[in-house]
N, C-alpha and C positions, 0 to 999 in steps of 0.2 A: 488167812494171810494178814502179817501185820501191816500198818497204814504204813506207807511210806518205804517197806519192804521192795528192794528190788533185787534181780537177777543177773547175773553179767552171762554174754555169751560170747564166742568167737563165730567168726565165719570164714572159713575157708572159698575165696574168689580167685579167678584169675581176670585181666583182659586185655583189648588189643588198645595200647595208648594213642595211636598214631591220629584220634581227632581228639583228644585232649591236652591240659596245660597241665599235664603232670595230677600227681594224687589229689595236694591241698588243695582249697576250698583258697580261692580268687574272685576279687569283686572283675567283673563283667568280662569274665574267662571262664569257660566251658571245663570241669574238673571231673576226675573220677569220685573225688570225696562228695561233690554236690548229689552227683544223679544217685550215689549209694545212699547215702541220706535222704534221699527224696524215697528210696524205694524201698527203704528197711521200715519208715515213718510208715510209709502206704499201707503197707502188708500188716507190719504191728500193732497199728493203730493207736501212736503217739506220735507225738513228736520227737527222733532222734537225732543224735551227733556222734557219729560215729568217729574212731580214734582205729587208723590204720597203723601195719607196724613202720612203715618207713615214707619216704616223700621221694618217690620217683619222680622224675623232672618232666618236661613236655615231652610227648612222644616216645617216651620209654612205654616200655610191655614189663605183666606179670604173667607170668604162668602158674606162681602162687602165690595169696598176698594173704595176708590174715585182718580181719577187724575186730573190734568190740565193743559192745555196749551195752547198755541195761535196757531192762525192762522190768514191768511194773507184774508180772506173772512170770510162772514156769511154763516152760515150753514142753509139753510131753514127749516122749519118745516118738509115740506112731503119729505126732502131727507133724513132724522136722520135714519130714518128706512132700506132703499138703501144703507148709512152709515156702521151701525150696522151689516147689514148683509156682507157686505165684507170684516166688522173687524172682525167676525167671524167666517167666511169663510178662513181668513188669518193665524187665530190663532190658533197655536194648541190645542187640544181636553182639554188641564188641563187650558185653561185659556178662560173664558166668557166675553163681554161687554152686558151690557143691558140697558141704558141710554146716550145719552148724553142731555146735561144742560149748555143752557147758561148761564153765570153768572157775576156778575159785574167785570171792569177791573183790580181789584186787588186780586180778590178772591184767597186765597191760600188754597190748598187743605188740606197741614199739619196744619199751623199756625192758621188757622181759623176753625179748627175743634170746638166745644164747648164741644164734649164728647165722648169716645172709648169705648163700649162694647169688652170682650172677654170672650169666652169660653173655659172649660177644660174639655175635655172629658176622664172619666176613667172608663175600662172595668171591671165589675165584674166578669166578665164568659169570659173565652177563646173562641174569636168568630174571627173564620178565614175569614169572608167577612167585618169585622170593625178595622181589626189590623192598618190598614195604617193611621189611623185617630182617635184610643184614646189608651191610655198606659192601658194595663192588669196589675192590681193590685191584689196580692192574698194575702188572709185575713183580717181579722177582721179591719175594721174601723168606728169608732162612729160618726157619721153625726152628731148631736148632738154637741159633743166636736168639729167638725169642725164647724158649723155654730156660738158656742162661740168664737172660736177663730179665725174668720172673723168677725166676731163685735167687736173687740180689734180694725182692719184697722182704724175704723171710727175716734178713740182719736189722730189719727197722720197724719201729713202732709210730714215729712221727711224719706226718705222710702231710701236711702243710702244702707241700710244691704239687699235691693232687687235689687242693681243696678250692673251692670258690672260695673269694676272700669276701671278707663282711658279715659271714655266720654268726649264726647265737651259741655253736656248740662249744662249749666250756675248755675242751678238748681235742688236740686234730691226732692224740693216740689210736690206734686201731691195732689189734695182734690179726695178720694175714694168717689163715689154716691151711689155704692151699691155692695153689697159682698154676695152670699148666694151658698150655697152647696144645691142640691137636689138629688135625686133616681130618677129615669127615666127606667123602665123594669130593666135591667140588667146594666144600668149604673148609673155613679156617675158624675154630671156635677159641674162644679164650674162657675157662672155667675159675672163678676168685672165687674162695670162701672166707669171710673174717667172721670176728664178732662185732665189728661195726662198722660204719661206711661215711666218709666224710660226703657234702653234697659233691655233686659232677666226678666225683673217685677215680670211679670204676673207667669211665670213659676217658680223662687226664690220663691214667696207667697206659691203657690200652694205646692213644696215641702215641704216648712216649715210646712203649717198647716194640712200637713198629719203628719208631723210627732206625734203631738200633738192628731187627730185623731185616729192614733195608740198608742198611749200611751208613746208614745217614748219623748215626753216634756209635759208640761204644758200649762197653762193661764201666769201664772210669768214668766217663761221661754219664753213666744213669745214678753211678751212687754220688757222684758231683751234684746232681740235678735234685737226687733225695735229701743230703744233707744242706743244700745251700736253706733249704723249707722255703720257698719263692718259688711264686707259681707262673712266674713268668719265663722263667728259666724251663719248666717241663715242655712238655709236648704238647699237640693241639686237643683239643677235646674232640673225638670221633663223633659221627652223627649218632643223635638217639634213637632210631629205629631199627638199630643191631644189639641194641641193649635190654635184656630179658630179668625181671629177676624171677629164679627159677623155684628156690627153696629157703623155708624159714624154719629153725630149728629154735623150740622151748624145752623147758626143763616140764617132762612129766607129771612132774605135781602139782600143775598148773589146770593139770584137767580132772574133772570130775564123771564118772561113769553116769 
């Protein structure tokens, strides 16, 4: 091997956020990027930084999150699983790995995502073994008037009136892929797919288009709301602990057999 030769790899994790400050790495805030770093160094025996694909906020959940980062060896096939199980084993009970992937030397986990799945979970019944993981909503909502007014997403690309103001991104463009409200037993799910996510997005949407759901705006009133690009004009942000992200989609020739 040459000196100075490294390897990149992903990792497929999920976990439960609800005792963390979101993904990034925060001075004297408890983070999912800290304890990953602390247990990908452990196990590899360097020192890592690892680079997640997105920055879920406090209290949000993955069910699928990708990482990346080098190392100064190859990782053999028959040891990923020897791996696996002592990143595991390392990790506390709210945070899983179950993959690693190698992949070509520039692969970035965020930048080269192609597309973000999230989900919203909302309680229609007071149920005390699902509280940590969807918001109880009581009364009347017309699924209906929300799945119209998730098909408004589609006419816009400028989504400003869902973003935190003060960002570094360059950009508050995002192309929506798909947007749909269902019933599920006792709950109410909100499924968005884009290729990218402004911060707090997903949960700005979601409050917005219950309000509409309730009767509390309109159709005129949410593309009012979209085009004014004021985020003070949208809806409230729903709690983080109904907010999952679920699925991360890259372009195949990112991976390496």
């Amino acid at each position: 091997m040459e000196t100075g030769t490294t390897y990149r790899y992903f990792i497929r994790l999920a976990y439960n956020g609800g005792r963390y400050h979101g993904w990034q790495m925060q001075d004297n805030a408890l983070t999912v990027q800290a304890v990953v770093n602390d247990a990908v160094s452990k196990i590899f025996g360097q020192q890592i930084n690892v680079t997640g694909c997105g920055r879920t906020d406090a209290g949000v959940h993955a069910r699928e999150f990708f990482i990346h980062f080098d190392i100064a060896y190859i990782i053999q096939k028959q040891d990923k699983e020897t791996y696996l199980k002592k990143l595991n084993g390392y990790l506390p009970k709210n945070i899983s790995m179950s993959e690693i992937i190698p992949v070509t030397e520039n692969a970035h986990a965020r930048f080269d995502a192609a597309s973000r799945t999230y989900q919203y979970f909302i309680s229609r019944k007071k149920d005390p073994f699902n509280q940590d993981f969807s918001w109880f909503v009581y009364g009347d909502i017309d699924v209906d008037k929300l799945n119209e007014a998730a098909n408004i997403l589609f006419g816009y690309s400028d989504f400003t009136s869902f973003s935190k103001t003060n960002t570094d991104t360059i950009t508050n463009n995002c192309k929506i892929k798909f947007a749909h409200w269902e019933e599920k037993d006792n709950m109410l799910v909100f499924t968005i797919t884009a290729d990218r996510f402004l911060r707090n997005m997903v949960r700005a949407i979601v409050g917005t288009l219950l309000d509409v759901g309730r009767g509390k705006n309109d159709l005129a009133g949410l593309r009012k709301i979209i085009e004014s690009k004021n985020r003070s004009n949208a809806g409230y942000s729903v709690p983080a602990k109904g907010l999952f992200l679920t699925k991360v989609e890259y372009p195949k020739s990112l991976f390496l057999k």
